[in-house]
N, C-alpha and C positions, 0 to 999 in steps of 0.2 A: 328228928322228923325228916323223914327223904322227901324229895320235894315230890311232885308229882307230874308224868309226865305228859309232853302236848298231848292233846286228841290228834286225830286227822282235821277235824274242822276248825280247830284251834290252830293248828298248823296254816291249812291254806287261807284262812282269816289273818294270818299274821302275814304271809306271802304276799295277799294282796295288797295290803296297806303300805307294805316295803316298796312296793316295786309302787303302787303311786307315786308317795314321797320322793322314790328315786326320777319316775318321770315328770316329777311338778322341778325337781331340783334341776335338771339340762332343760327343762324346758327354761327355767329362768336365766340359766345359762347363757343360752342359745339369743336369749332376747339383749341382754347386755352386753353380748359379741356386736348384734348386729345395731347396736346402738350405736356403739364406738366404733364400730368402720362407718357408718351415717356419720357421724362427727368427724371424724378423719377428712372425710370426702368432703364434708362442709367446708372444714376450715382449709382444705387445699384449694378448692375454690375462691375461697375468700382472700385466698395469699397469689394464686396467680393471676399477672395481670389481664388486662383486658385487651383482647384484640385491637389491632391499630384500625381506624376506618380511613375513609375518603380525606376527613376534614384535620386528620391528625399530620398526615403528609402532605405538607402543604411548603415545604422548603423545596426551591428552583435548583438546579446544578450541581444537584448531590450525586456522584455514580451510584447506581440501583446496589452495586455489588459491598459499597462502604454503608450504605443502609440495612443490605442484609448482615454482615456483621456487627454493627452494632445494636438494632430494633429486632431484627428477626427475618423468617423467610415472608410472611404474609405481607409488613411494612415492605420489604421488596418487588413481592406482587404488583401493589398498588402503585408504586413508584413507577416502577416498567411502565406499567397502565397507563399511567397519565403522561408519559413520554413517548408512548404509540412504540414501546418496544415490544418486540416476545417475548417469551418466558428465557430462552436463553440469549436474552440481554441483545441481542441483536436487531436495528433498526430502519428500516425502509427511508426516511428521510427524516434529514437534521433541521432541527424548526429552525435554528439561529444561524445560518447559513446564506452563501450566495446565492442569491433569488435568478442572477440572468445568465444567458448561453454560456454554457461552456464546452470546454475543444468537445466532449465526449455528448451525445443526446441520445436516449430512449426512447423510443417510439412503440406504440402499440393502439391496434383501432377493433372495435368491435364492429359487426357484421350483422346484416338483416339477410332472409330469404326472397328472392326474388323468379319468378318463372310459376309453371305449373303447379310444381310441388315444392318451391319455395328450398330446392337446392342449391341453386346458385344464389352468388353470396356477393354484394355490394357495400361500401363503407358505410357505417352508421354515424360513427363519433371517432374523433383524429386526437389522441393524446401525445405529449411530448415532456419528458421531463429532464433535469440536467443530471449531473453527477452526484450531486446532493441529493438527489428525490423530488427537487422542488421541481411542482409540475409549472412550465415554461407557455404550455399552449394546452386548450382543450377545447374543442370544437365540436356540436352534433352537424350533421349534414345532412343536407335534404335529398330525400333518395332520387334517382334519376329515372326511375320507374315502379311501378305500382310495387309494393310490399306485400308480399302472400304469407311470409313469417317472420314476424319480429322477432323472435326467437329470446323473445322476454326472460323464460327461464335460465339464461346461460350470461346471452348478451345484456341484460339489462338496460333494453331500448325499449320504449314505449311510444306510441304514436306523438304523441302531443308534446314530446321533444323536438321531433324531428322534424314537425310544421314549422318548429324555430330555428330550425338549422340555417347553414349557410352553404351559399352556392358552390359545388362540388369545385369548378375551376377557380375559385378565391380561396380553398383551404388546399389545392394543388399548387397554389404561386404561391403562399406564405408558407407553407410544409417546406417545398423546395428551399424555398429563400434562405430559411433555420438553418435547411442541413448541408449547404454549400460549404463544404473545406470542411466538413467535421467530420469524427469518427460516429452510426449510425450502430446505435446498439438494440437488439431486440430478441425476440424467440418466435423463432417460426417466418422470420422477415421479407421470405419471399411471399406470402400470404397478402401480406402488409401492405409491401408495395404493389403488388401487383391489381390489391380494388384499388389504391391510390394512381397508378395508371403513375409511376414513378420508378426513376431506377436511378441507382445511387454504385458508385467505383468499387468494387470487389475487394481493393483491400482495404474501404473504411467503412468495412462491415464485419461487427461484431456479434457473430447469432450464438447465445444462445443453445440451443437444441442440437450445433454443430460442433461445439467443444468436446474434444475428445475425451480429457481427464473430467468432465463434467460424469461425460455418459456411463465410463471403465466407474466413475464413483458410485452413482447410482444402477448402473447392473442396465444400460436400457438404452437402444441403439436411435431408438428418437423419443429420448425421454421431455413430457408435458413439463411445462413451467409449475404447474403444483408441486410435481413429483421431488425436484430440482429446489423450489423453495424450503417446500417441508423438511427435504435429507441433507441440502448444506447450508440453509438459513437457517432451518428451523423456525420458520414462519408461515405457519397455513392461511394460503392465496386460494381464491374463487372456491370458498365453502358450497357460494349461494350463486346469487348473479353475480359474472364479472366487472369490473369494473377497470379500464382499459388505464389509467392511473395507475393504480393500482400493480398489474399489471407490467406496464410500463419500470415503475419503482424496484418491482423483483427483479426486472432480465437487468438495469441498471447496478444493482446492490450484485448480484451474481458475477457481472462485469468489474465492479470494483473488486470485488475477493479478488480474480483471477490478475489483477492489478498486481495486488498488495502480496501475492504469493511469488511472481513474478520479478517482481521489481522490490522486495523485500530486502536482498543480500545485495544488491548489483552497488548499490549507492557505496555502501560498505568497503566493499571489495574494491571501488574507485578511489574510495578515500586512503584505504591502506595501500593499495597499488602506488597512490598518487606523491606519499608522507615517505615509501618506502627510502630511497637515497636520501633522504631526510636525517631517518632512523639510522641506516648504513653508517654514513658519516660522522652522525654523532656520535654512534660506537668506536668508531675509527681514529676519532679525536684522542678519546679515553685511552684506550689499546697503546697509539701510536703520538702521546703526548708529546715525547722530548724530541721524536724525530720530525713533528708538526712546528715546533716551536723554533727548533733549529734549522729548518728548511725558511720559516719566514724570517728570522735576527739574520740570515748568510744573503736572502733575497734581498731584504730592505735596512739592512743594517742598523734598526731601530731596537736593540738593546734584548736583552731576558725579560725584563719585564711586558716590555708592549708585545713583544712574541707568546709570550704567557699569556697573558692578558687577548690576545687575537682570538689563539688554543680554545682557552673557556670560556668567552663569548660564543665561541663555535659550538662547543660542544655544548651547555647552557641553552644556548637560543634554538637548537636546532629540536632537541631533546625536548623542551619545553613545549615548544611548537608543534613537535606529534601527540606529544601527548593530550593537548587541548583539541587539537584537529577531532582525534578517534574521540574523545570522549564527550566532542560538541559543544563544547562549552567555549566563549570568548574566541568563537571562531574565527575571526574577520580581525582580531589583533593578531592570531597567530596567524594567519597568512601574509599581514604583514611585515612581520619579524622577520618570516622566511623569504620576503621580498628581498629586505637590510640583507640577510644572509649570503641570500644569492649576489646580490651586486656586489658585498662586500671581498668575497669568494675571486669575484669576476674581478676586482681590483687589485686584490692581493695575489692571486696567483696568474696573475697576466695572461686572462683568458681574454681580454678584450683584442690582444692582435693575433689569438688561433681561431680563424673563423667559423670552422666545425664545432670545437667549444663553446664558443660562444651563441652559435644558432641553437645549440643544445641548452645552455641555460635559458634562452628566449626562448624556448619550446619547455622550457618548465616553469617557467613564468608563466604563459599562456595555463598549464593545468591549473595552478596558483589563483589565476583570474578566471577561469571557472568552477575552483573552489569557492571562492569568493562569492560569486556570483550565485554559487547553488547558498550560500549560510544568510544570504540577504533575502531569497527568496521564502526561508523556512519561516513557517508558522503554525501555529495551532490551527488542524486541519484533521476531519473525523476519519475524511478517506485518505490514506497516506500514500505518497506516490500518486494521486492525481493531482496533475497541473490543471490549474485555469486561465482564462484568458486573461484573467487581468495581471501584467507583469508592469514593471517598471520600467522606465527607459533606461537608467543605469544598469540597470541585470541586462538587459539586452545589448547594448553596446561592451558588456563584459565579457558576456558569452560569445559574442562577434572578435576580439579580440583577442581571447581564448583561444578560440578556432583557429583562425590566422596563425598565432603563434605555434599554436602544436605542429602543423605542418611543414615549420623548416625543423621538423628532427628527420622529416622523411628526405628531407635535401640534400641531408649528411649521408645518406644510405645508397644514393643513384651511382651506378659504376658506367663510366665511360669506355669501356671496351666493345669490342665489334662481335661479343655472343651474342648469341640467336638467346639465351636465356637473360642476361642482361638488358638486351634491348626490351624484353616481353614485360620483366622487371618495372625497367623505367618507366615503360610507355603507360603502364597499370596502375605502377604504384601513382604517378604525376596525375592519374585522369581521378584518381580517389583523394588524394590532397586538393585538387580544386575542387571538389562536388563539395569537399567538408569545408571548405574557405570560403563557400560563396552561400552553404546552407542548403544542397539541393540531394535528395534523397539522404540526409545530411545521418542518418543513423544508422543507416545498412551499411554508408561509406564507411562512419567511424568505424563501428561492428568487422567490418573487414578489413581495415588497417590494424585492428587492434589484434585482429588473428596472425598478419603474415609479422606486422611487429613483434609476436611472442618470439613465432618460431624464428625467425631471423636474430635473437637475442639470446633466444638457448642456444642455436647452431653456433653463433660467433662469437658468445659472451658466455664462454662454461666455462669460468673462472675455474670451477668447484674440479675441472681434468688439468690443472697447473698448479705446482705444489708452491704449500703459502711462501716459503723463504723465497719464491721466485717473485718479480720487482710485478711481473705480468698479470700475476697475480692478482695481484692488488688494481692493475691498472682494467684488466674486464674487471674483476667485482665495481668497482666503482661505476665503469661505462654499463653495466648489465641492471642496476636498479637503477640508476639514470634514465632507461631506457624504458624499466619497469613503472618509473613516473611518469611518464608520454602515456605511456600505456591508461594509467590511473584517471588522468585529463580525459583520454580519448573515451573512455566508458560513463564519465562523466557526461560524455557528449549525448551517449547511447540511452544514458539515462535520466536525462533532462531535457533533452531534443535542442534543437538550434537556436532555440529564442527568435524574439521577434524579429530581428535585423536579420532574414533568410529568407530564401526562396522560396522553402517548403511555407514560411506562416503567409507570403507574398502572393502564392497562389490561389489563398485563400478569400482574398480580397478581389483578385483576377475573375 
């Protein structure tokens, strides 16, 4: 029997029922795909954790940055936050910090309108803060004539402050009084003093707006304190109203940067300068073992052994001793080792009756004792490279003593002949050894001994144009980083200033 075949209506009757079934089948598909990504999605939710809030970071003295590696970037958010940082970790002022004057002060005042149309501009409020950020003084002041524009929008003065202010000449005698002997930092500073009816010494003012690698950084020939916060803090200043604190804090924090960029390498290069115939000799020890050892057994006839035994004491203690120096660590043992060193040196090789040698060891002592004195001074300190007032009286009698001593190496250098250059020499070099001995202009002095010291040491100590078999040889290398450790002290001096026992801190009080 042959089967029989579709109709046309049989046909598209079977057509359509296919293609239902076919669209009921993706559609159930399509519904169980989207089930399981809903599920997916749930239980990814369910597995990752939950945002940190306010009340989860609640640990004191954690850096922001050991937070975000461990918790994340949000728990670092909050951190910063609650430490009044910015987002890039950077800080206007250290809550746990010295609260009183120090050498450096910020200033900055906000301004009301006064006149017809309230263009001219008289002080409103007197702010002052330290090196730290901690604001030291804040003052509103009572205007000295009618107010046409509080200029509320900007300045953030409002009447009903300023009925509580204080009398213009009591915030001009306590202003003054602060900034007596100090460095006066701000942005825009003639502005400043000038409603304050105050003028302060040319060179202990630091503006600000007049920094040259400020300006070349941000593109801008009198660039704003915003401008300058936002491009090298990274902290946006005066959104709204300002706030002369505030204010204040930036052109101070901008001041430190320029500190800590400054004065970065200098310490470094004092300490290396300072260790170098340190380093030399102890190499030299090494090198020149048996002719060390048999120069002291022929001097003092005290045997192989105790000449051995001198030898590697020397080379041990000296070697020992740079190496703790540079890497900071048990500092103030290793300068006295190298104290033992030095006398020991000074005994053994009978420097005590060549008195050029010997004012040269006491001129390396002196660096010694201003190493000293900079490892007593070091502490946990957020701005580095700012000094504060508060010093010890041991560090200042070290650094006075330091001083002193660095200046008989310039003793050893004075030529007594009848040149017109010699005399110029002596007369110069003598008037820059006392300003450093007595502490008076005591860092431009060192700064400039430390210059004609170089080059008087490459001129007459190029070891490196006498060939090594030559005895000369050896005898510049030795006196050439001898000389380059005077040098070490004297930058030492440049960059830690004269300590309290000086003229320069004397006239402060004057």
């Amino acid at each position: 029997m042959m089967p029989v075949p579709p109709t046309k209506a049989y046909r598209a009757e079977h057509k359509k029922g296919a293609k239902k079934r076919t669209n009921g089948d993706i559609s159930l598909k399509q519904e169980d795909i989207k089930h399981k990504k809903w599920k997916t999605k749930e239980a990814a939710l369910a597995l990752a954790p939950a945002l940190p809030t306010e009340e989860d970071i609640w640990f004191d003295d954690v850096d922001p940055a050991d937070i975000e590696a461990a918790i994340g970037p949000e728990a670092a958010r909050i951190a910063r936050r609650q430490l009044g940082q910015s987002e890039s970790g950077t800080t206007l002022v250290k809550e746990q910090a010295f609260n009183g004057l120090t050498r450096a002060l910020a200033l900055d005042c906000e301004m009301v309108g006064v006149g017809p149309k309230g263009e001219e501009s008289i002080v409103a409020r007197v702010s002052l803060v330290n090196q730290y950020g901690k604001c030291v003084y804040d003052k509103y002041v009572k205007p000295t004539e009618p107010v046409t524009d509080y200029r509320t929008a900007v300045s953030g003065i409002r009447p009903e402050k300023l009925k509580q202010g204080e009398e213009l000449e009591v915030v001009q005698r306590e202003v003054a009084e602060m900034l007596k002997g100090r460095i006066l930092v701000g942005h825009a500073l003639h502005n400043d003093l000038k409603v304050l009816f105050l003028d302060h010494p040319k060179k202990k003012i630091r503006d600000t707006q007049k920094y040259r690698p400020f300006k070349s950084q941000v593109k801008s020939g009198r660039p704003s304190l915003k401008l300058l916060s936002e491009k090298i803090l990274g902290i946006r200043v005066q959104q709204a109203e300002h706030c002369s604190i505030q204010d204040a804090q930036a052109a101070m924090r901008l001041y430190v940067m320029f500190l800590r960029v400054t004065k970065q390498y200098l310490p470094h290069v004092a300490r290396l300068c300072l260790i170098s115939t340190f380093l030399e000799d102890g190499i030299r020890m090494w090198f020149q073992w048996s002719e060390q050892r048999d120069y002291i057994d022929t001097t003092w006839s005290c045997g192989y052994l105790l000449a051995s035994s001198f030898v590697f004491l020397n080379l041990l203690g000296q070697l020992t001793g740079c190496v703790l120096v540079l890497s900071r660590n048990f500092v103030q043992y290793a300068c006295f080792g190298l104290f033992g060193i030095i006398a020991l040196q000074t005994i053994a090789y009978s420097i005590l009756w060549d008195l050029k040698f010997l004012m040269r060891n006491l001129a390396l002592g002196g660096g010694l004792l201003l190493l000293l004195a900079e490892s007593r001074s070091e502490g946990k300190s957020m701005f580095a490279g700012v000094p504060t007032m508060r010093e010890s009286s041991p560090k200042q009698y070290m650094q006075l003593g330091g001083r002193v001593l660095l200046v008989l190496m310039f003793m050893t250098l004075l030529h007594f002949d009848a040149s017109f250059f010699s005399i110029i020499q002596n007369i110069v070099g003598t008037a820059l050894m006392i300003l450093v001995a007595i502490g008076f202009k005591t860092k431009l002095a060192a700064l400039t001994l430390v210059v004609w010291l170089f080059a008087i040491n490459v001129y007459f100590n190029a070891f490196w144009t006498i060939p090594v078999y030559k005895p000369m040889h050896d005898f510049l290398k030795y006196d050439f980083f001898q000389t380059m450790s005077v040098i070490g002290g004297l930058l030492l001096v440049v960059a830690l200033g004269p300590g309290g026992v000086s003229m320069d801190e004397k006239k402060k009080e004057w």
